[in-house]
Every structure is written in C-alpha cells, then in structure tokens.
N, C-alpha and C positions, 0 to 999 in steps of 0.2 A: 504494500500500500504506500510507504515511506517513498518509494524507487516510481511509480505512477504519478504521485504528488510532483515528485522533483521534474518528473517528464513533462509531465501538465502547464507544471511555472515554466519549462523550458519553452514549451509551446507558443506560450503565451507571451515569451521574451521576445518570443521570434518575430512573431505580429509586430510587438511593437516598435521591434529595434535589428531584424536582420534586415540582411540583405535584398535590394529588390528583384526580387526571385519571380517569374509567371507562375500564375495560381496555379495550374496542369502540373508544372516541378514541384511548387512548392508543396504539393499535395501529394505525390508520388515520391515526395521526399518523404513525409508524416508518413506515409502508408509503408515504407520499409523504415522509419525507425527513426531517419535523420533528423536533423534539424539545416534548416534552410545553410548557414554558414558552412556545416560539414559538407551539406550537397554539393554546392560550391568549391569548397578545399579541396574533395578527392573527384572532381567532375565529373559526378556520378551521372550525369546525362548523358554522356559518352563510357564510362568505364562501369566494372558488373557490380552491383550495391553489396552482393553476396561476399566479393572479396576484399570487405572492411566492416569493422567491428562497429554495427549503428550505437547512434546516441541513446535508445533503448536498450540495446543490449550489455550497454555499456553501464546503465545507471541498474538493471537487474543482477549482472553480474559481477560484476566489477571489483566493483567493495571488497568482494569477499577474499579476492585474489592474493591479499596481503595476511588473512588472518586475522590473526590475535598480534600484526604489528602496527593493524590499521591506525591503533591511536597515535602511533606514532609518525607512520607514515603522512596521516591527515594532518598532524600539527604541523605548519609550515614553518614556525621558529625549532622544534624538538628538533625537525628532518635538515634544517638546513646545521642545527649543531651538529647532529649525526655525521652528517655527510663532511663540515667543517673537521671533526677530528678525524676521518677518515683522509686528508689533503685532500679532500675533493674540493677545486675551486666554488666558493658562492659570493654571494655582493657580501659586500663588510654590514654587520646588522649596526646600525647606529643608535637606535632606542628602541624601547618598547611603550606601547599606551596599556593601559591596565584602568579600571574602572576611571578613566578621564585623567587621571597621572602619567603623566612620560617619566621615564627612568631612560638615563643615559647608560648604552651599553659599556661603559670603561672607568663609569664614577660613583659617587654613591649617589642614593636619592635626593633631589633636592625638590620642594614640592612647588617651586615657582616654574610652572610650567613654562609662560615666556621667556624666562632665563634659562631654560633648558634647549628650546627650540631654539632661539640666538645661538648655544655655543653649539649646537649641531650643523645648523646651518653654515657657521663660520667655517667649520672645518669638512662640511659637506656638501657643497651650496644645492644638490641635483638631489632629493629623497622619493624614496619611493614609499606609498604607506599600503600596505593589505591585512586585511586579515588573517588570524593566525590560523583560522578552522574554515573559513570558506574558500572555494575554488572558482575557475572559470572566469575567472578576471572582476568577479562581482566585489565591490568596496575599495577595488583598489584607485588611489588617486597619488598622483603626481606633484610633487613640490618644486619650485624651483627658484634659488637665489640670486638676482642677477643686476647690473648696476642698474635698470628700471624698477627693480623692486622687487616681489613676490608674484608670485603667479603658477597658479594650480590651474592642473591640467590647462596650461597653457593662458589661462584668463589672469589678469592684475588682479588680487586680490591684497587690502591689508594685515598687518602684523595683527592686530587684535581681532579679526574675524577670522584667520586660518587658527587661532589659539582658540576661541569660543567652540569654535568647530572640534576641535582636538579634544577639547575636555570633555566634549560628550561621547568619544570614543572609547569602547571596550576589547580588550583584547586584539591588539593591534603590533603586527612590524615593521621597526621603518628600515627601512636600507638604502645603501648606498647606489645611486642613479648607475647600472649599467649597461653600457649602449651595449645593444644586440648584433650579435651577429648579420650581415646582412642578408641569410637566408634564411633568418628568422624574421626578419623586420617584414622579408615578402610573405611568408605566413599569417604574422598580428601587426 
C-alpha cells in the first residue's frame, strides 16, 4: 500500500511538473510502470520498456534489495559517512539542520544560526541542502554566495529570509557545491 501511495504522489508529480510528454506516451508510459521523465531518459518510445526496471517496479521492489541495511543505506548523511571512511570520494558535508538548529560539521554547536550560516558560507560560498531521508531530488535547494549576494536556486534572496527558512528545517545536509560530471549534468 506504502509502495502505490508513493507511485500515486509520483503520478501526480508528473502532471504537474514532468516533462511535456503527448498524452498516447505519457499514458503508455503509466501503463508499463514509468513515469513521464524515465520515458524520456531511457527512450522508451523507441527502445523495449521490458528491458529496464519501471518506476513501479522499482518502488515495489526495491527497498527490499538492501535488507536490514536499508536504514542505513536510506540515510543520506549515515551513507555518505559510510562511504567517506570507506575513501570513497563524496562532497565535504559542511552542517547539518536538526529541529531548525544548524550545527557546523568541524565545530561545536553554536545556537546562533546566522552566525553559523556566515562562517559556512565564508568558507563554502556554493551549498547544497537535502534531506537526510528523502530521495528523488525532493527538498533539495541550492545556496549560493557570490559578490551580488545570496541566491537560492538561483533567485536573490536575503541573509535573514534564507535563515527564517532554515530554522524551520528538520533533518537536513548541507554540502559542499559539487559541479557534476558532465555526463551527469546531461542526465539532471
């Protein structure tokens, strides 16, 4: 039921924020599984639907595939220490938000939030913020310090409304801005 729920909101994302997809795709898309962007990604209008794993069969199965390391593997901070002591490259994590508090990854707490985000910023100017339990790019937004100012996902915004913003966050990672590959960038 959990795994139809999540297809359902997928569905429903799709309407109002995929790609302009013709209704005959976009429905032959639903009807094997996809969601409009995967149709797209794997150009399932030309190639066989049968040989890739759909966005249904992915939210019924899936999960399971890790086990009992799910909780770990789902935590995006847990996986990314995991992977960190392993030498596996990841972005450098620079805070964490926690019931509306940032904590600076290398210092102790200090509970002035905007004096937090200033000495991050200083030495980070590019953050990235996601969620530590959600996937699929939902919550995540873009920081960025630059001699015009601030500016999330790309809009000016100021120092005391990206902070208002902030404290209302829960369970959150920030990291360090890094540019992608460029055959990932032609992916997302």
């Amino acid at each position: 039921l959990r795994c139809m729920l999540r297809f359902t909101r997928a569905v429903y994302d799709d309407l109002r924020s995929g790609p302009g997809l013709p209704w005959n795709q976009r429905l032959a898309a639903w009807k094997s599984g996809f969601s409009a962007n995967a149709w797209l990604l794997y150009k399932l209008a030309e190639n066989d639907p049968d040989l890739y794993v759909s966005d249904l069969g992915a939210e019924l199965q899936l999960y399971k595939i890790n086990g009992s390391f799910n909780p770990v593997v789902s935590n995006k901070l847990v996986f990314s220490r995991l992977l960190s002591a392993r030498q596996v490259p990841q972005p450098r994590v620079v805070s964490i938000i926690h019931d509306g508090q940032m904590f600076e990854e290398d210092a102790r707490f200090d509970p002035d939030l905007p004096g937090t985000l200033a000495r991050t910023l200083a030495r980070y100017p590019r953050q990235v913020f996601r969620p530590t339990w959600c996937g699929r790019g939902h919550g995540v937004f873009f920081l960025d310090q630059g001699d015009d100012g601030l500016r999330l996902n790309g809009e000016t915004v100021t120092f005391e409304k990206i902070c208002a913003h902030l404290s209302k966050l829960d369970r959150y990672m920030v990291t360090a801005f890094q540019q992608q590959h460029p055959y990932a960038e032609n992916i997302f």
